[in-house]
N, C-alpha and C positions, 0 to 999 in steps of 0.2 A: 437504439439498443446498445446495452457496454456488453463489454466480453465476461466480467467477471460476474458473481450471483446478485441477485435481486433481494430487496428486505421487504416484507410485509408488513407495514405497520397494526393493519387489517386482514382479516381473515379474505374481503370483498375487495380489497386490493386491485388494481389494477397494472397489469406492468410497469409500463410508464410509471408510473405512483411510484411504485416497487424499486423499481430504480432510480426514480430521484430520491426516493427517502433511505436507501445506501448509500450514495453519495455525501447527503446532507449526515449522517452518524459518520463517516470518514470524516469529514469537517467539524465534525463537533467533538470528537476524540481527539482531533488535533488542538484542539483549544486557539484557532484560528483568530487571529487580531487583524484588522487592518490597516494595510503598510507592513505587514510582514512579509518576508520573501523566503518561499517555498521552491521547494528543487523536486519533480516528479520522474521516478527514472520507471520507462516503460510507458510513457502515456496513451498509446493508440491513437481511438481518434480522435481523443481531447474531451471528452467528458467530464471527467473530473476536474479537469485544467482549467475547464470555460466556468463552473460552478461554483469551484475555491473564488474566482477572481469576479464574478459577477455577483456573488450572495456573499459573502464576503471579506470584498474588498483587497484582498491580496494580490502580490506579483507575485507569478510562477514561470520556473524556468522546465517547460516540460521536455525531456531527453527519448528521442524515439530513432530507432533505423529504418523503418517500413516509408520512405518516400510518400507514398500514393496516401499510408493515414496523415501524415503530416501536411501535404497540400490541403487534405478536405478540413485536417482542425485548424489552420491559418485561415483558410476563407470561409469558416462559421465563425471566426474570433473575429473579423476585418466587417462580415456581417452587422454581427450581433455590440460593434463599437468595443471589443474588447482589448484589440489588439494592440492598445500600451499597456497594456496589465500584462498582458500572458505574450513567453516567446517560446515558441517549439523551434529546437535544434534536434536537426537531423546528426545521431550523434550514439555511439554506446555507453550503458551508465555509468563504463569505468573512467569516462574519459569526463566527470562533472567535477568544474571548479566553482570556484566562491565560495563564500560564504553565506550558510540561510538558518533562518530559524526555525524549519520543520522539512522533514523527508520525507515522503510517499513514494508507495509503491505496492501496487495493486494487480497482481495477477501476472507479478514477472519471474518470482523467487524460484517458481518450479521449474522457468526456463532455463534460471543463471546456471545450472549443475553445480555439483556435491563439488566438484574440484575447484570451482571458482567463490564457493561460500566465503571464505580469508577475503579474497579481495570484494565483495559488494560489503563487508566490515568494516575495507577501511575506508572505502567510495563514504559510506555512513558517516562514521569519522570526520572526514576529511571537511562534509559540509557541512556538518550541524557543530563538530568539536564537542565541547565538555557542558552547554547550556541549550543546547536546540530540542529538538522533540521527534518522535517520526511515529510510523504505523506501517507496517508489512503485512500485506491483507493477502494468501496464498494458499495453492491446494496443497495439504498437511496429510501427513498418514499417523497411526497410532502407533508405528515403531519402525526402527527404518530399514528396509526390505528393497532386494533387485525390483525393477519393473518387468511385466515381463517382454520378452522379445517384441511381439506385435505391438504393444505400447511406443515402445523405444524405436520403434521402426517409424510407424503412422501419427503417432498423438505427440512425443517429447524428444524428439531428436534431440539427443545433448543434452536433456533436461533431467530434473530428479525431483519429485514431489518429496521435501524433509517431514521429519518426525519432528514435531515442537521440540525437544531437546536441541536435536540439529540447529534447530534456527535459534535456539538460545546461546548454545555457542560460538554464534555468529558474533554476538552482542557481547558474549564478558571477557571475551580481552581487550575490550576499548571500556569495560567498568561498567554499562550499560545496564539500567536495573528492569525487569520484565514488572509491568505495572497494571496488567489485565491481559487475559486471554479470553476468547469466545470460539466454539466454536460452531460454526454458522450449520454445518452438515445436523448436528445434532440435535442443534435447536427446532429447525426446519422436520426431524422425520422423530422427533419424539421418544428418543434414545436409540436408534441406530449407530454401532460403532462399526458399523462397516470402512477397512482401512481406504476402500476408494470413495466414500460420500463426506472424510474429512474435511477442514480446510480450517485456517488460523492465520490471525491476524497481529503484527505487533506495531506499537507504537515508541518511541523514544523520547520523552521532552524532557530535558533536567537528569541523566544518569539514571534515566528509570526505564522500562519498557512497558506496555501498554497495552490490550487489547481490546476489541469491541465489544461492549453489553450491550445490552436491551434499551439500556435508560444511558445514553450517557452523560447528559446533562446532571446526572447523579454520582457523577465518576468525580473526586478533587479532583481540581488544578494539579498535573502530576508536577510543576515545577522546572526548575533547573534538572534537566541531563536524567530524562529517565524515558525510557519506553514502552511503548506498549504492543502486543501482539492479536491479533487476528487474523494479522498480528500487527501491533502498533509499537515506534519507537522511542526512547526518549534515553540523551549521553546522562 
């Protein structure tokens, strides 16, 4: 099981399904080539990590602090023959160098908090520059509001679910162009806009940003330096 939501291709679905067929739209929004290198900040337990690099083809360098998820996603990658493709550094995502040609990040944004949004901008920046791509797949509200205390205490120490605005701003001081949004809360309850069943995804490849649809194999190539949101990225 991943930490973040599930996709039903099917009404008859199955979790498992569910959740590899979220993974596999994360990977198809990214327009994923093989021999591409990919930089994942927040990876857990390696879900997504082992998936880009087993289906296809990519190296990832995935960035986690949690010790105990990173033993268990090294010895499913050591497993499963993966592990020259994919390395988990035990590490925070301010601290990712290189250079790569897509960003991910999946269910970390609402932890970074409101005060750190500038710097996971320039963390973006830094690895993709003015040609790479990404996706920020995160829980989103419809305007941006305090959490309340019991929240902030139990659920998001330090954390701050943004307002898609927020997270656009994140993106246009580095030029960054938003190149789809989805949001999964609404798709899923059939027009509910309740500000806690949001969530938004962006992408970056090519100066765009990006987010998740339904079909994305229906999405252009966003190109050099643009992103997408569900949020998915692209410089």
């Amino acid at each position: 099981m991943v930490y973040t939501c599930a996709y039903f291709p099917q009404e008859n679905a199955g979790l498992e399904e569910a959740q590899r067929a979220k993974l596999d739209l994360v990977c198809r929004k990214l327009w994923l080539r093989p021999g591409e290198k990919i930089v994942e900040a927040g990876c857990g337990w390696g879900a997504l990590t082992l998936h880009m690099a087993r289906h296809y083809g990519v190296h990832v360098k995935a960035f986690n602090i949690s010790r105990e998820q990173l033993a268990f996603a090294r010895e499913r990658a050591k497993r499963e023959g993966l592990d020259g493709q994919v390395e988990f550094i035990e590490d925070d995502y301010r601290n990712v160098r290189g250079q790569f040609d897509a960003f991910v990040s999946v269910g970390m944004l609402e932890h970074v908090g409101k005060s750190h949004h500038a710097d996971l901008g320039h963390v973006i920046q830094r690895a993709i520059g003015n040609t790479g791509r990404g996706l920020l797949h995160f829980i989103g509200r419809n305007r941006p509001t305090p959490l309340s205390p019991w929240i902030r205490k139990r659920i998001f120490p330090g954390g701050y679910p943004p307002a898609l605005r927020e997270v656009v701003d994140i993106l246009g001081p580095h030029d960054y162009s938003v190149l789809d949004v989805e949001n999964r809360a609404l798709r899923a309850c059939g027009g509910c806009t309740s500000p806690d069943r949001s969530s938004a995804s962006v992408w970056a490849p090519c100066n765009c940003f990006k987010s998740c649809s339904p079909d994305a194999n229906a999405l252009p190539c966003p190109g050099r330096g643009a992103i997408s949101t569900t949020a998915t990225i692209n410089p």
